[in-house]
C-alpha positions in Angstrom: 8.2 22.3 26.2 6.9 22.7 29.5 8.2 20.8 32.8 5.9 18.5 34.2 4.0 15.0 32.5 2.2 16.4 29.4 0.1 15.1 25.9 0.2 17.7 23.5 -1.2 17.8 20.0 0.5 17.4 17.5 0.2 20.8 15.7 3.3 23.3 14.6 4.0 26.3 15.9 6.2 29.2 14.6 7.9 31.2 17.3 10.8 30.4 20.0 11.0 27.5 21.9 13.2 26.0 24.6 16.3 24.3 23.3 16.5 20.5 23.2 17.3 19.3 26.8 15.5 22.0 28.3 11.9 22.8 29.6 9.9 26.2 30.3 8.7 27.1 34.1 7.5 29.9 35.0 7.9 31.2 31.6 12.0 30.3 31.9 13.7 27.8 29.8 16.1 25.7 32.0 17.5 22.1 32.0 14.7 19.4 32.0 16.5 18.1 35.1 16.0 21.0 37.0 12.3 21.2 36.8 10.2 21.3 40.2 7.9 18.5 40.7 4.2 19.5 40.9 2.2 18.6 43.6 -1.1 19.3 44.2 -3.1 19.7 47.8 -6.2 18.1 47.3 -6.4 14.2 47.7 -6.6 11.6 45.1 -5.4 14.6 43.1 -2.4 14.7 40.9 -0.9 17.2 38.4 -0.9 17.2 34.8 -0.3 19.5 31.7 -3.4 17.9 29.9 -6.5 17.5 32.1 -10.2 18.3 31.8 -12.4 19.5 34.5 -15.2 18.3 32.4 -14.7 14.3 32.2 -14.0 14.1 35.7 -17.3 14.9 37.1 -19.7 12.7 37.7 -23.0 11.9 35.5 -23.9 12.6 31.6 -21.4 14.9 30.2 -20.0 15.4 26.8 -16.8 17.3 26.8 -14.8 18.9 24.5 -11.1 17.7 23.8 -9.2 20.3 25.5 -5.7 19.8 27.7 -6.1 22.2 30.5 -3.0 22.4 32.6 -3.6 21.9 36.7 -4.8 19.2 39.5 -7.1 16.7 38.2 -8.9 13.4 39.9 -6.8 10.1 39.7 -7.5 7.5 37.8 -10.3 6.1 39.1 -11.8 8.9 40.5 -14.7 11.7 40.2 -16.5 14.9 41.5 -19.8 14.8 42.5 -19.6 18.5 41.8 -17.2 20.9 40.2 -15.6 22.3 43.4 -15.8 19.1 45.7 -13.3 16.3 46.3 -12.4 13.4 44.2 -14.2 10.4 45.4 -14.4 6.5 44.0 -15.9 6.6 40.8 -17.9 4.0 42.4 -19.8 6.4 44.6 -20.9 8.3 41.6 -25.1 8.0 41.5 -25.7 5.4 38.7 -30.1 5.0 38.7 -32.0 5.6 35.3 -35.4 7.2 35.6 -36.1 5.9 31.7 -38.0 3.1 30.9 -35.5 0.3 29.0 -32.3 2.3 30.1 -29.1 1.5 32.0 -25.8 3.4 33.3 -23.1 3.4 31.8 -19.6 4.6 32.2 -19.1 4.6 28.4 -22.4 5.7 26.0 -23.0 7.7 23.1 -26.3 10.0 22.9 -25.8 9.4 18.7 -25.1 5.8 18.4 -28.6 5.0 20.4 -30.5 7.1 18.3 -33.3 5.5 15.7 -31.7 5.5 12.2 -28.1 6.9 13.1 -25.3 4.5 13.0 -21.9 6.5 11.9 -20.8 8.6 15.4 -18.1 10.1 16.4 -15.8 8.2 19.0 -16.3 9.6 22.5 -17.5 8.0 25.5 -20.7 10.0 27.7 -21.4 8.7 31.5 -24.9 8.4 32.3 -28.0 6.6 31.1 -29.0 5.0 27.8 -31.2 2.8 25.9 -30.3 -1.7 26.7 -28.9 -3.2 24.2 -31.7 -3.9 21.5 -33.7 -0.5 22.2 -33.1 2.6 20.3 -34.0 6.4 21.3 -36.9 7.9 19.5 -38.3 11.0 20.9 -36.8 10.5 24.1 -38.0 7.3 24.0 -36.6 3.9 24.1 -38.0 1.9 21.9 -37.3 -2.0 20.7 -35.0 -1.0 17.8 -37.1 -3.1 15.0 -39.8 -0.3 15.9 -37.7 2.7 14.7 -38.8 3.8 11.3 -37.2 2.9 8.2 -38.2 5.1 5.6 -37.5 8.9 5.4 -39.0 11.0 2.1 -37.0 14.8 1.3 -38.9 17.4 -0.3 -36.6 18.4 -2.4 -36.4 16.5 -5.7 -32.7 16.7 -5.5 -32.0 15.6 -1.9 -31.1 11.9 -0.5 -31.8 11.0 3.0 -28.6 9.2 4.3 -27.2 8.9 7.8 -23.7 10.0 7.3 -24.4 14.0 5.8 -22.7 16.9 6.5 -23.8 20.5 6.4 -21.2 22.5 5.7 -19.6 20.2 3.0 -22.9 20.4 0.8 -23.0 24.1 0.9 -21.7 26.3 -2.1 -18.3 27.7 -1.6 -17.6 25.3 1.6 -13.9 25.3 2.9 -12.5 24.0 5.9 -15.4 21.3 7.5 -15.7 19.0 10.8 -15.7 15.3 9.8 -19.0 15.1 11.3 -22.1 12.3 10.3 -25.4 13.7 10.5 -28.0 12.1 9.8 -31.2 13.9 7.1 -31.9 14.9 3.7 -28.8 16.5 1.9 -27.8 17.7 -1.0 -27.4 14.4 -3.8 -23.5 14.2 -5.5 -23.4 16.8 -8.0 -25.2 19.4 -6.6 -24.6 22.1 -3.6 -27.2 24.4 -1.6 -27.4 27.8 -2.0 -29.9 29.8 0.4 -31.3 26.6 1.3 -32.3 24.9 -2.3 -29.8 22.5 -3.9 -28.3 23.6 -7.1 -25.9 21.9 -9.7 -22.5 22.5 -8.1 -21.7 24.4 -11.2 -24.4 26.4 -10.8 -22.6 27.9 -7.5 -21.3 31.5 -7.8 -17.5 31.6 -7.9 -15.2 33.9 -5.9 -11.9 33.7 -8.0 -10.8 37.6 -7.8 -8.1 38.0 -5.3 -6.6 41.1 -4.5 -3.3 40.0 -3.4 -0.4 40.5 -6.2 0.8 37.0 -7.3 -2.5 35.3 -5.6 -4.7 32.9 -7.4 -8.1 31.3 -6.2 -8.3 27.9 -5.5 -10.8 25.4 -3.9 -8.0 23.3 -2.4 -5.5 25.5 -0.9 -3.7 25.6 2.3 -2.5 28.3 4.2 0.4 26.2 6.0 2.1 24.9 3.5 2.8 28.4 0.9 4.5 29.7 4.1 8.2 30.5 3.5 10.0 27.5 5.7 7.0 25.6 6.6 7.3 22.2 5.0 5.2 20.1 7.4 1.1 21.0 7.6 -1.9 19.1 8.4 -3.4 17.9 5.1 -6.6 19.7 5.1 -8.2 22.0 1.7 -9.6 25.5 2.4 -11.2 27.4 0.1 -9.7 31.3 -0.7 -7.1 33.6 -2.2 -2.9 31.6 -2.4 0.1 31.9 -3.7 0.5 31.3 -7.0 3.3 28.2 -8.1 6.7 29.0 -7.4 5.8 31.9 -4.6 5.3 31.6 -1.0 4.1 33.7 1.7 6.6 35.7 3.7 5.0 38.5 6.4 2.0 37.9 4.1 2.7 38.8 0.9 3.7 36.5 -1.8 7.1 36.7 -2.9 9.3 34.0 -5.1 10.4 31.0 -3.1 13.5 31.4 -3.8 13.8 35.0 -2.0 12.3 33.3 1.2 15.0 33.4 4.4 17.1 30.3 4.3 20.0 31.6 7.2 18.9 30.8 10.5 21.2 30.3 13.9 21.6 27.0 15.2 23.1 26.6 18.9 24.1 23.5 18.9 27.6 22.1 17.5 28.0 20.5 14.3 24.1 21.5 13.7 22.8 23.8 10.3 19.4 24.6 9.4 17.1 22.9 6.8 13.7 23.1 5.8 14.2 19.5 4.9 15.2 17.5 7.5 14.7 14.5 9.3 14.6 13.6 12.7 14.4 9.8 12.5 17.4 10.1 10.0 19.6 11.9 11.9 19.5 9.1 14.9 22.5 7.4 15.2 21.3 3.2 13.5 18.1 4.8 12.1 16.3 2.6 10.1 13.5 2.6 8.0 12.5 6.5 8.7 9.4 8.5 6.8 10.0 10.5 4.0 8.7 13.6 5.4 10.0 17.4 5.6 10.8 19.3 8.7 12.1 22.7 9.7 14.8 23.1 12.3 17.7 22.6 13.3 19.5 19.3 12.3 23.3 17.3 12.3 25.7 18.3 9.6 26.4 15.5 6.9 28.6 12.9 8.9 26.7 13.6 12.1 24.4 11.7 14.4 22.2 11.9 17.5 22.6 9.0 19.9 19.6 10.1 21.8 16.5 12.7 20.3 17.8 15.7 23.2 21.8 15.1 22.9 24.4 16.7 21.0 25.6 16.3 17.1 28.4 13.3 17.2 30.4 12.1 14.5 28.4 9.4 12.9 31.5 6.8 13.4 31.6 7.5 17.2 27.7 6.6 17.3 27.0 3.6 19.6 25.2 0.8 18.2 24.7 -3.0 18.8 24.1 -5.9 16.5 21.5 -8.8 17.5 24.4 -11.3 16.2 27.2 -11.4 18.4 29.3 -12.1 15.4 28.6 -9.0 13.8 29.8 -5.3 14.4 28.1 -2.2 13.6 30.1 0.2 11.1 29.3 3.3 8.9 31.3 1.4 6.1 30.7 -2.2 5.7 29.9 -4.0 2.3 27.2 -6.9 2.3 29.3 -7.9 -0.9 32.5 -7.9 0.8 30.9 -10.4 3.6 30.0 -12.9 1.8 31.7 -16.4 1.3 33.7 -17.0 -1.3 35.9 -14.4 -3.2 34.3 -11.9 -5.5 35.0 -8.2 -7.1 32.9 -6.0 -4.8 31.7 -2.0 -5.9 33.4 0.3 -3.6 30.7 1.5 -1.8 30.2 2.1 1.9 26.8 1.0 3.9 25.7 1.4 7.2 24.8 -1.4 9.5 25.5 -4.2 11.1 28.5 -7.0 9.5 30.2 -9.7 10.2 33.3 -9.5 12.0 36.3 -9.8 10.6 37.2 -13.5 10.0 33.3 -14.0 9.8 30.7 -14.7 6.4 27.5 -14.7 6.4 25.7 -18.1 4.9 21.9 -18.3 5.1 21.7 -14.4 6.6 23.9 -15.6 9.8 27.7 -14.9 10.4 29.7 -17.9 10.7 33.5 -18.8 10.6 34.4 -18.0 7.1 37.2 -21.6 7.3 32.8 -22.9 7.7 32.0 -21.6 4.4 30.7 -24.3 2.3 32.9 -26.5 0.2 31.7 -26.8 -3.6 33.2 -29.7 -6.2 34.5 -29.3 -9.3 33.6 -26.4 -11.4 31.1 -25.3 -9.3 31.0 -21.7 -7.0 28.9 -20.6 -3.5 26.2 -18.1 -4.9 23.4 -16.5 -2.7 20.9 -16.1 -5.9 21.3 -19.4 -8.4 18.8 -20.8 -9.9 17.7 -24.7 -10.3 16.8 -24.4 -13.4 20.4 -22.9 -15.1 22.8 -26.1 -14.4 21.0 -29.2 -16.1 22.0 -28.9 -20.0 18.4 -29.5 -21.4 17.3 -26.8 -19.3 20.2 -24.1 -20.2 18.2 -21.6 -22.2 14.8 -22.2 -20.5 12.4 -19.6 -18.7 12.7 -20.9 -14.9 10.3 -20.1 -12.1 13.0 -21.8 -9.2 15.2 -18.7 -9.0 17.6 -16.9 -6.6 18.4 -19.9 -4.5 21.6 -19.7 -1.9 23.9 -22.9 -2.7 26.1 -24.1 -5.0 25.8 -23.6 -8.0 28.1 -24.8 -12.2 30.1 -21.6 -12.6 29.6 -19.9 -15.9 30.0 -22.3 -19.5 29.6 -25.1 -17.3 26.3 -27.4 -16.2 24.9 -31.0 -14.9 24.4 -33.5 -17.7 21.2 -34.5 -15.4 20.5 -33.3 -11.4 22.9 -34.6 -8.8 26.1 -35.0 -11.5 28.9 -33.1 -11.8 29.4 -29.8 -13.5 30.9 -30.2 -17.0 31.8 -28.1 -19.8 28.5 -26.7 -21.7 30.1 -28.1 -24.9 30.1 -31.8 -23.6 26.4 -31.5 -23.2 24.5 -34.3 -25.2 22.7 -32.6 -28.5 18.9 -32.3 -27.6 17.4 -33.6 -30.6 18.7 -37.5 -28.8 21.8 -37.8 -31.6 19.6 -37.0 -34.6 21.7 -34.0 -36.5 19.4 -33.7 -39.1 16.1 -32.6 -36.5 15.9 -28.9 -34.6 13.5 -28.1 -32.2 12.4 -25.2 -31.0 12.5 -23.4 -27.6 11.9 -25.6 -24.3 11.3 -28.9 -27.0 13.5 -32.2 -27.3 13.9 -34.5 -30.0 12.6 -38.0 -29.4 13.1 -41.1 -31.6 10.1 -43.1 -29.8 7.5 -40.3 -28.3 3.7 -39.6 -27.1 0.8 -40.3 -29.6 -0.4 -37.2 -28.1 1.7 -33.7 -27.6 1.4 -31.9 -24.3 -1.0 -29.4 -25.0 -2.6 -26.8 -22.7 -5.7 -27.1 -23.5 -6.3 -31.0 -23.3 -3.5 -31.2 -20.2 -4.8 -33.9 -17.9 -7.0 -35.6 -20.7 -6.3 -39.3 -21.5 -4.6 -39.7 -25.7 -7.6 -41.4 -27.8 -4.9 -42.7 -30.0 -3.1 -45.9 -29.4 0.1 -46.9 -31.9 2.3 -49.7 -31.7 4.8 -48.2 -32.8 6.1 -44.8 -31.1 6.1 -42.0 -33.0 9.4 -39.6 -33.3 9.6 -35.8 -33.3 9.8 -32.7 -31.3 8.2 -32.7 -27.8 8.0 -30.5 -24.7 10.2 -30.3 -22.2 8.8 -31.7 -18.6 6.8 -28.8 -17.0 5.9 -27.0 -20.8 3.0 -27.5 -22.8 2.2 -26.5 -26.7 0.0 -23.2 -26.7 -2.1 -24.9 -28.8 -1.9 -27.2 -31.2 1.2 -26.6 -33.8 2.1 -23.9 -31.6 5.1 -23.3 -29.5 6.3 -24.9 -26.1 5.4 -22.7 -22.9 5.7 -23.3 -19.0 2.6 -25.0 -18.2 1.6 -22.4 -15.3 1.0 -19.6 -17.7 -1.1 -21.8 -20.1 -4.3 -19.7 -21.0 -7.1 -20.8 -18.7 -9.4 -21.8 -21.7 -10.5 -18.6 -22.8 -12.5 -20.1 -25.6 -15.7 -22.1 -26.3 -16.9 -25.3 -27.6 -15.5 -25.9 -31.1 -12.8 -23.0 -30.9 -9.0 -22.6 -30.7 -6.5 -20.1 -29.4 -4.2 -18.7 -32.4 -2.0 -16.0 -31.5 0.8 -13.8 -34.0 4.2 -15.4 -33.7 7.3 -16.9 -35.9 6.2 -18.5 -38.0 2.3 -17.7 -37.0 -0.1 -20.3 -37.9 -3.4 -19.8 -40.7 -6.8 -19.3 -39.3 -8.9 -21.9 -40.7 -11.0 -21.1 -43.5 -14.1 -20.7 -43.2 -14.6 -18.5 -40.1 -18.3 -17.5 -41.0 -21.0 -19.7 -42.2 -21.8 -16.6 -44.8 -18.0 -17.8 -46.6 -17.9 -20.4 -49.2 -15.7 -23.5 -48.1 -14.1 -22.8 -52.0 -13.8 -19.4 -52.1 -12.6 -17.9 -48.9 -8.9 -16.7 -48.1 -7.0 -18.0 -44.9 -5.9 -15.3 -43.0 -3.2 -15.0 -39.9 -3.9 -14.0 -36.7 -3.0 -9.8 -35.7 -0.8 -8.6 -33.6 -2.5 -5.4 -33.2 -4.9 -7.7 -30.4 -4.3 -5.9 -26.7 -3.7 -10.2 -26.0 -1.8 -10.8 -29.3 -4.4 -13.7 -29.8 -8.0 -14.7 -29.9 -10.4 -17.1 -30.3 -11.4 -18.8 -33.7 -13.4 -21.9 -35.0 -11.6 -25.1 -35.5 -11.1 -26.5 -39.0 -14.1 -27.8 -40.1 -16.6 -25.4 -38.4 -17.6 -21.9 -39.0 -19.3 -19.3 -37.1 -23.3 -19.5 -37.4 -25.6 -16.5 -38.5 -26.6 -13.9 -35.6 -24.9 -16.1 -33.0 -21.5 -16.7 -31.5 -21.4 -20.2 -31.7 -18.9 -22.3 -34.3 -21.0 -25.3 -35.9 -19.9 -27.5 -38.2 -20.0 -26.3 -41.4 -22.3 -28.8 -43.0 -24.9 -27.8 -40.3 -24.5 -24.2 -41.5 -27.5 -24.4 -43.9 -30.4 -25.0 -40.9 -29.6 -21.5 -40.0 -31.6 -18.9 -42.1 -30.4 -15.6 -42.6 -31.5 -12.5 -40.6 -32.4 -9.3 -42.6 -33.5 -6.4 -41.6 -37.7 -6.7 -40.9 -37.5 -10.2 -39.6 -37.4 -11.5 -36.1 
């Protein structure tokens, strides 16, 4: 809130604050564009609300990340010392005593090290090891010298290069995300007075003292506040409020006894502990689904900038990318559209097309420009391909929600690129033959394959040659059989083979087809029972041996069944 350039973290603050559109000076709020400019005296100075005296000397430094408000160097400029003038960073003294080191503008002290490789990012001036040398001892040394192997003493401690301290300790709350490289604590276990212990082994502090407190190991201290909706997502350790309470002049009373009136200045404003400021923009878009506190416009209301006044939402000022479209806070994408059609009432925000516009292909044209369809046939922006030729009216289509014209309902192609006729003048799809049904995505033929389309021998050439071409029930182009006997699917969800040598796929279905009998070599051929598959499989199918082979003794391969006897029986003692 202060006058003057600033970068300020992003932390919340409860207290009182300077209206939107103004700025504190001198501890007075007063219109942002009535603040002073700051100058400073020194040269190749210039003022800031977030400087550090710190990273503008010269030399090795590592500083900490604090805004200080005041006169700082330029860009481009240092201190040789504390109180002396800023000078080009290029006069700052840049020799390395150190054998194997060099200067530079940008180090770290813990990514040179032997051994440690996850730092945190900051930049240090001054001198470090050449690329290829590592620090040990104060030493740089060709990094394939450092030393690989580290032991701990304690049987239940790991040497790793990313530890941290204060997260391994018993009871730990709120932590640095810090790498340190040494022995720690393994997963599982926590230190206590310096030996690591099973982490249930840790003494718990779960009395609290506070009425309608409870003891966690994840709470946080922001967010049971009464009216403080938006915290940084960090768990401490300690004494909260229990479910359904929050913390008002720190004690824990029911949420729903917290304060909920507070004034807003502003017009057309009221105040939420849910609210959005990307939401209440006039055109916002896509905005984050986060909470805030504060002040915010009334339903119906909009900011055209962050700092300005609640509006009316219809008097907000917006443009459009297509100069044939208008921005309204009522428009139907239904109502735009070409053709006519029964539209829900309902009212979006956004940009249309004008009046005397449609949109076609996501642009607004000239609706007299809106495609012409023939005969029976309608302008839809989500037909599919696959629903106007008659042998593919009732059959699961991957070429969906296309924008074109399209049969209108009860009506479709005899074959692609003919007109739309009535569904009932569609040719029967058993080719004329009354007496022959076929099942889902199949035709009748009177002169078909030797061989059905079947996934698992798709793309392998038919052994079996006939004069004379056999009739029957076959897939429809792009389907294959299941398996053999089974039904018709589309051929880019055929099973990718998830059997053996010598073994079909069977799955439960309508009518479902017999496992063959024998499964086990252990069956007799004469005596066993034929089964169907279950349903109760998590795939509704599995694997079984073809006719004519069974499964061997201790193995999961099928064999045929006359080769059944060359494998002895295992019992129990023999090997």
């Amino acid at each position: 809130e202060k006058c003057g350039s600033k970068l300020c973290p992003s932390i919340c603050e409860t207290g009182c604050f300077c209206k939107p559109g103004y700025s504190r000076q001198s501890g007075v709020c007063l219109p942002t564009s009535q603040c002073l400019p700051l100058t400073c005296s020194g040269e190749n100075e210039e003022y800031t609300n977030c400087g550090s005296s710190c990273s503008e000397l010269c030399g090795s430094k590592l500083c900490a990340a604090v805004c200080q408000p005041g006169c700082f160097c330029k860009a481009g400029f240092n201190r040789l010392t504390p109180d002396g003038p800023c000078v080009p960073n290029s006069l700052c003294p840049s020799k390395c005593t150190g054998q194997n080191e060099v200067f530079t503008k940008c180090g770290s002290s813990c990514r040179e090290k032997c051994g440690s490789n996850l730092c945190t990012q900051i930049c240090e001036t001054g001198c470090y090891c050449k690329p290829g040398y590592s620090r040990q001892d104060g030493v740089c040394i060709p990094t394939s010298q450092c030393p690989t192997t580290q032991q701990c003493s304690d049987p239940n401690e790991m040497y790793t290069q990313c530890g941290n301290s204060c997260r391994e300790k018993c009871g730990s709350k709120l932590c640095s995300q810090i790498c340190e490289v040494g022995c720690f604590c393994k997963p599982g276990y926590s230190r206590k007075n310096g030996v690591c212990i099973p982490t249930s082994q840790c003494p718990a502090k779960e009395k609290c003292s506070g009425q309608n407190e409870i003891f966690t190991k994840c709470g946080n201290s922001c967010r049971e506040k009464c009216g403080d909706n938006i915290c940084p997502t960090i768990c401490q350790v300690g004494c909260y409020c229990k479910p359904g309470y929050s913390r008002q002049d720190g004690v824990c009373i029911p949420t729903n006894q917290c304060p909920t009136t507070e004034e807003c200045s502003g017009d057309n404003e009221i105040y939420t502990t849910c609210g959005n400021s990307c939401r209440e923009k006039c055109g916002s878009g896509i905005c984050p689904a986060i909470c805030q506190t504060g002040c915010f416009c009334k339903d119906g209301y909009s900011r055209a900038t962050p700092d300005s006044p609640c509006i009316p939402t219809d008097q907000c000022p917006a443009t459009c990318s297509d100069p044939n479209e208008v921005y309204t806070n009522c428009g139907s994408s239904c109502k735009e559209k070409c053709g006519s059609r029964i539209c829900p009432a309902l009212c979006e925000v956004g940009c249309f097309c004008k009046p005397g516009y449609s949109r076609v292909k996501n642009v607004c044209v000239p609706t007299k420009k809106c495609p012409t369809c023939g005969v029976n046939e309608e302008y839809t922006y989500c037909g599919s391909g696959c629903t106007d030729p008659c042998y593919l009216k009732d059959a699961l289509c991957k070429d969906a929600c296309r924008e074109g014209c399209f049969c209108k309902p009860d009506y479709s192609r005899i074959s692609d690129g003919t007109p739309c006729v009535p569904d009932s003048q569609c040719p029967p799809i058993d080719g004329g033959s009354t007496n022959t049904t076929c099942g889902p995505y199949e035709v009748y033929t009177d002169c078909g394959r030797d061989c059905q389309t079947q996934c698992d021998t798709m793309g392998v050439k038919c052994p079996i040659v006939h004069i004379v071409c056999p009739s029957g029930c076959y897939c429809l182009p792009g389907y294959a059989r299941i398996y053999e006997g089974g039904c018709c699917v589309p051929q880019d969800i055929c099973p990718s083979s998830p059997c053996g040598d010598n073994e079909i796929w069977l799955e439960c279905g309508d009518p479902p087809q017999p496992i063959p009998c024998p499964q086990n070599c252990l069956e007799s051929p004469t005596r066993c029972t034929s089964a169907l598959p279950s349903c109760d499989l998590p795939a509704k199918g599995a694997c079984y041996c073809k006719q004519g082979y069974a499964r061997a003794p201790g193995s999961t391969k099928c064999v045929p069944i006359e080769d059944c006897s060359s494998y002895p029986l295992k019992t129990k003692g023999t090997f």
